[in-house]
C-alpha positions, 0 to 999 in steps of 0.5 A: 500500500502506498499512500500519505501517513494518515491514509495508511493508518486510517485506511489499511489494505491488510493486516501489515499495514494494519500492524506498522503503525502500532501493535493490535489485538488481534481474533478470528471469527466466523462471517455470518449474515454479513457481521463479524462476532465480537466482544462488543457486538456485531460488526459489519463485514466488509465487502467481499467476505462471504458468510462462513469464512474466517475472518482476523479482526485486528483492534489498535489498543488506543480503540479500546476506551476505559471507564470505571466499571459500572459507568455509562459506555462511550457515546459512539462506541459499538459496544461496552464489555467489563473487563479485569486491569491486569498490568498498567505501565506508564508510557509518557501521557498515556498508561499501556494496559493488558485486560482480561477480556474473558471468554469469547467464543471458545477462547479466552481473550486478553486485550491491550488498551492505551488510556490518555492521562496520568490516572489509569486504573488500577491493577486487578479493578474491573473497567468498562471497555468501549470498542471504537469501531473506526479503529478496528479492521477486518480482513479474510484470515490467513486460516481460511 
């Protein structure tokens, strides 16, 4: 893919692209009735990807939004899910940390998240997680 920064971040044709700019989170799922499963909810499938087949979702971890648990979701977000802080680590304005998602389909997910600011939460409380669906992508899994 070639193409300005901000296109290639915003808009990537595949999973390396996807991945250059920063790490992701990444499952496979099964496409049914044009929507991809997630923790969060459904999400559209793009164009091209027949029911049926296998599909990775990658999520960048700035994607994930963290409220205390028991807060309101995010307004525009897909879908909020409670999850468990189980590592923080500083990294300049923002806290870099790995939640325990639970159980999705068979698998048990765990999922990095950036929060903005100096006041994550703190290791072993329950968060709510709000999935900003402009900062997922889909594409056919390398499985199919």
């Amino acid at each position: 893919q070639i193409g300005r920064p901000d296109d290639l971040y915003c808009h990537p044709v595949n999973p390396f692209v996807t991945r250059l700019f920063s790490s992701t989170n990444r499952f496979t799922t099964r496409v049914r009735e044009r929507q991809v499963a997630t923790p969060f909810g459904p999400l559209k499938a793009p164009d091209g990807l027949a029911d049926g087949v296998l599909a990775d979702v990658l999520i960048r971890p700035e994607a994930l939004h963290i409220a205390p648990a028991g807060s309101s979701p995010n307004p525009g977000g897909v879908g909020s899910v409670e999850a468990r802080v189980i590592t923080v680590r500083m990294l300049r304005r923002a806290a870099f940390m790995h939640l325990c998602m639970g159980e999705f389909e068979g698998n048990h997910l765990h999922f990095h998240a950036r929060h903005p600011g100096h006041h994550p939460p703190e290791e072993g409380t329950n968060v709510l997680v709000t999935l900003n669906h402009e900062q997922t992508f889909i594409f056919p899994s390398v499985r199919n």
